[in-house]
N, C-alpha and C positions, 0 to 999 in steps of 0.2 A: 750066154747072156753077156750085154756090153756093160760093163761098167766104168764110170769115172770116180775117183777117187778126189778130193781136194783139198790137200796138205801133207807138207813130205817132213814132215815130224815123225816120231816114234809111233804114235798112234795111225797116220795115216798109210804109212811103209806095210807096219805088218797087216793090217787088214788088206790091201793091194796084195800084198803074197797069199795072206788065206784066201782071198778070194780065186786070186789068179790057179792055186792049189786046187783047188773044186771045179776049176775049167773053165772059168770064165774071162772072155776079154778084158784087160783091164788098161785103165789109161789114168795114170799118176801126176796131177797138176800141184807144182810149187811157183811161188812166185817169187822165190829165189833160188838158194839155195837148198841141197837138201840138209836138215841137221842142223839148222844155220841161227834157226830160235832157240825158242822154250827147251827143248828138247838135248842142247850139248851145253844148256846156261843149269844144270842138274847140280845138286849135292856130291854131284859123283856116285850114290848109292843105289847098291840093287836090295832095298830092304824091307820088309815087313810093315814095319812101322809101329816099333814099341810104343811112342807117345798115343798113339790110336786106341791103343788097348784102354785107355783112361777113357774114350767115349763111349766103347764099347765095341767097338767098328770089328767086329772077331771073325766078319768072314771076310771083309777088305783083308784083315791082318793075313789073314791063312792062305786065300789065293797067292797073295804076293808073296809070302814065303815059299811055298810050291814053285811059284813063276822065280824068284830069286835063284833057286836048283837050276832051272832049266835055262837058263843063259847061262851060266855060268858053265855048266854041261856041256855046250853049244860052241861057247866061245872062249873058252878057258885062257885064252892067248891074250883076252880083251877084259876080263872081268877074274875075283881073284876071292876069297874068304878073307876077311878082313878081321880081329880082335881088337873093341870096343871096351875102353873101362868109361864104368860111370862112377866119378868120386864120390862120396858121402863126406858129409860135413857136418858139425855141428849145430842148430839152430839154419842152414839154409837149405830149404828146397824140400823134397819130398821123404820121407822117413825113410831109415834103414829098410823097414821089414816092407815099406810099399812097392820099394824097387824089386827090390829081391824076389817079391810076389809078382810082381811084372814080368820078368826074368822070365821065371821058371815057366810062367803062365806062354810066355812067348816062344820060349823051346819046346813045351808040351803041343802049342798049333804047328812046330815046324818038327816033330819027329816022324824019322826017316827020309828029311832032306840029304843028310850026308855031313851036313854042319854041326861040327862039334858044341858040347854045352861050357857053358862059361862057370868062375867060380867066383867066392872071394877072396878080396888082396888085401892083405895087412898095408898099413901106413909106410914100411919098409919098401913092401913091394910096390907100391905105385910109385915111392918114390926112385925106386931104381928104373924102371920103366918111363917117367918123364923127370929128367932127372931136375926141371927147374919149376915143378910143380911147387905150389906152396901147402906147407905141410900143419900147419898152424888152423885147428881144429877138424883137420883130416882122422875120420874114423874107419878107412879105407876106402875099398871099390867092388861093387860087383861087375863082374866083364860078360858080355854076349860079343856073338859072333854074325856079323854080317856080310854081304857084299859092297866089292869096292868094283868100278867101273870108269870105264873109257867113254865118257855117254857119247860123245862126237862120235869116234872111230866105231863104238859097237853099233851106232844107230843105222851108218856106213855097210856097216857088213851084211844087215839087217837089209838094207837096200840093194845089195849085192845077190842077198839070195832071191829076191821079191824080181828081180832080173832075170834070175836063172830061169825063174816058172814062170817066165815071159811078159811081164811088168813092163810096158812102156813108161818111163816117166819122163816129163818133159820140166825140165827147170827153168826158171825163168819165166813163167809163165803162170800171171795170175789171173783167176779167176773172178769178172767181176760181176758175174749173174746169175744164178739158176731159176727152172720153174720147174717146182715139184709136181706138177700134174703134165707136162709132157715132156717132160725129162730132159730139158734142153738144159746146155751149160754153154757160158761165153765165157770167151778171152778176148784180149786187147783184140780185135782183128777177126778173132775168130767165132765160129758158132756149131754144136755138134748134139745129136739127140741122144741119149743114153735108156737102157730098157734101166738102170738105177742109179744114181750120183748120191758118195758118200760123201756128209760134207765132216771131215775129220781137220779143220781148218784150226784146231786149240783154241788160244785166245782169241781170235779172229770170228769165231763160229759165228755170236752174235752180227760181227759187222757183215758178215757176209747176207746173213738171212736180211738182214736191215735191207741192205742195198737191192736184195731182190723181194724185197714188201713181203715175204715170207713170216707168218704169226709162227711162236711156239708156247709151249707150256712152260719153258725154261729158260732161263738165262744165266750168265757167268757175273761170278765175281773174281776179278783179275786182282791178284796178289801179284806184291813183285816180292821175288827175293832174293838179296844182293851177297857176294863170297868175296871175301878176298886170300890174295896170296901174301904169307909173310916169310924171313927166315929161319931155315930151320929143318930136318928132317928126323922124324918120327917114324917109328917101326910100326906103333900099333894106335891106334883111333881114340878119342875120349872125348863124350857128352859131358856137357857143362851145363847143370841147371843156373837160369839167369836168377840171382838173386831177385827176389820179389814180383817175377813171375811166373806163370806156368809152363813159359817156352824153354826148350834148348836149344845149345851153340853148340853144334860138331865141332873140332880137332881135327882135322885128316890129316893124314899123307899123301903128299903130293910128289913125290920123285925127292928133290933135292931140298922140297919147301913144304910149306903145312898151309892149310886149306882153312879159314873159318867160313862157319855161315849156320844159317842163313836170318835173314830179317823176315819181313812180312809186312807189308808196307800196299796199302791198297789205292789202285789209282782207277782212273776211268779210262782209259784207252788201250788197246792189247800191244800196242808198241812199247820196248821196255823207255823207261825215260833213262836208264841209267844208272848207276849206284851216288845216290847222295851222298853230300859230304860227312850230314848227321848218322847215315846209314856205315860208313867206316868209323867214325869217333862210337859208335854205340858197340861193333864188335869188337872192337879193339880194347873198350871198356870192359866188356865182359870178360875178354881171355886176361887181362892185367890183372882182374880181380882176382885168378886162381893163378896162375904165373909170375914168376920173375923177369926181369926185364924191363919192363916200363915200354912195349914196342908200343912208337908213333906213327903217325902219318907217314911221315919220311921213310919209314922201314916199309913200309907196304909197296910188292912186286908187283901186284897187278891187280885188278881188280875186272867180276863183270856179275851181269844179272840175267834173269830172266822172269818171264808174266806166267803164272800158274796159272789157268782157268778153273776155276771152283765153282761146283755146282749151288746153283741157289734156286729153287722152287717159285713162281711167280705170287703163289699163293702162299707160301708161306718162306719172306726172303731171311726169315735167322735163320733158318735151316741148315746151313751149306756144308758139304761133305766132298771129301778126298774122292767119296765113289762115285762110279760114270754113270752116264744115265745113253740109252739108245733111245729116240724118235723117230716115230716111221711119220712120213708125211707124202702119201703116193706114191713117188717113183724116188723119192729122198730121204736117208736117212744119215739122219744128226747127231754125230757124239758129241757130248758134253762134258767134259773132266776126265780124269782118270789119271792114272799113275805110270811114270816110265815103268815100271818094274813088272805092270799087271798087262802091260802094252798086248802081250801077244794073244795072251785069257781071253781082253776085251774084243781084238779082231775076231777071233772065235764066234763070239757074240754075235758080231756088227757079219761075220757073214752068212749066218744063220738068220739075221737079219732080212738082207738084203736079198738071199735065195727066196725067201719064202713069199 
């Protein structure tokens, strides 16, 4: 079978390797780089997704745990077990016992990954652990254990093997047409018929189907969410409930530097716009709130973002959820969302899909 695949993100790579796996021709359309989006603009984590567990999301949570093992399995050289404390505080954010309950709930979906279970940390020991943590109505931390990743270089390697089982990919080269009933795809210049075309384009999915008058049942909502780089290196990871919301700010380690993020900030285009300037004054708020320092503007090393695509149901658009959704539509099949960490699961899917 000829396949085309169309977007060299995390989502479109591995599906191009499962399929090319099962024997089929395949031909890989970016129209850039590969790696170049959504896909290396990540948290850097290969994780579960403890806050999910509060919707209820327990089989999103458990695939990605599972899939979290196996990169890391894979790529050990690129990805790594990472230790997470989540402070507790007095009067802010979620109670003692609800974390805790979280926790254990999240180690329970992930036993016999390999990853160790986390405990709790007295006031002492978190403060030895970040040492300019503020300690002033600190009632300690419970700690889980994640992954931390290379999202650029592992999505690379990813493409590397999707190569080896004989992946054409062609960069640089976007696609600005398909038709689901005779399997044609175009590029600038060019025009080729496919017995299937996956359109695994991320945030782009919608514009693509747009341009080729293509109906769905589905559409995205494009979050963006911004990180920056500040001074400073940290050994082990720490969630920071935002005072007066239900969101978290990661802590990471960054090499030499510490990692915040992310926002959530929704726009209408899958191009990212960038990190605002309100979107730096807001993280930088939240880590002063629990840290020493006073870090400004001026201190921040770098910053960048990227557009999540989130699934929303046409028929019902408050719905929206972290998990993917596959469309078969004749000789075209559409992903919609999904998660760096679950990337590989979902090719699974998409080429059981696309075989049948």
């Amino acid at each position: 079978m000829k396949v085309a695949v169309v977007g060299g993100g995390i989502n479109g790579v591995m599906s191009a390797w499962a399929l090319a796996r099962r024997g089929c021709s395949v031909d890989l359309f970016e129209r850039g780089e590969l790696m170049a989006a959504t896909s290396s603009a990540s948290s850097k984590m290969l994780h579960g997704g403890l806050r999910y567990l509060e919707h209820g999301h327990f089989g999103l949570v458990r695939e990605a745990l599972r899939e979290r093992a196996w990169w890391i399995g894979q790529a050990s050289h690129l990805a790594r077990p990472l230790e997470i404390l989540v402070p507790v505080y007095r009067e802010i954010g979620r109670p003692a016992w609800q974390l805790g309950l979280g926790i254990r709930l999240y180690e329970l979906l992930a036993a016999g990954s390999g990853f160790p279970n986390g405990r709790w940390h007295t006031p002492e020991e978190v403060a030895k652990a970040f040492s300019n943590i503020r300690t002033e109505g600190l009632k300690g931390a419970y700690s889980y254990w994640d992954g931390q990743m290379d999202d650029g270089a592992l999505g690379r390697w990813a493409a590397a093997r999707a190569r080896e089982a004989g992946v054409a990919i062609h960069e640089g080269a976007e696609v600005t047409r398909i038709d689901a009933a005779a399997g044609i795809l175009e590029t600038c210049g060019a025009r080729a018929t496919y017995d299937r075309i996956v359109n695994a384009a991320g945030p782009w999915v919608d514009h693509l189907l747009a341009a080729s008058a293509q109906a769905s049942t589905y559409r995205l909502d494009l979050v963006r969410g911004s990180h920056l780089f500040i001074p400073g290196r940290i050994a082990r990871g720490c969630v920071l409930q935002v005072p007066g919301e239900q969101r978290i700010l990661f802590v990471l380690p960054n090499g030499e530097h510490t990692l915040l993020g992310t926002t959530e900030v929704r726009q209408m285009h899958p191009d990212s716009e960038g990190v605002a300037p309100t979107e730096v004054v807001y993280l930088l708020g939240v880590y002063n709130r629990y840290f020493f320092g006073d870090v400004g503007t001026a201190d921040v090393l770098g910053t960048f973002s990227g557009v999540r695509p989130i699934v929303a149901s046409r028929r019902n658009t408050s719905a929206a959820s972290r998990e993917s959704v596959i469309e078969r539509q004749g000789r075209l099949i559409n992903i919609f969302g999904g998660k760096w960490t679950t990337a590989r699961a979902l090719a699974e899917k998409v080429a059981v899909a696309t075989l049948n």
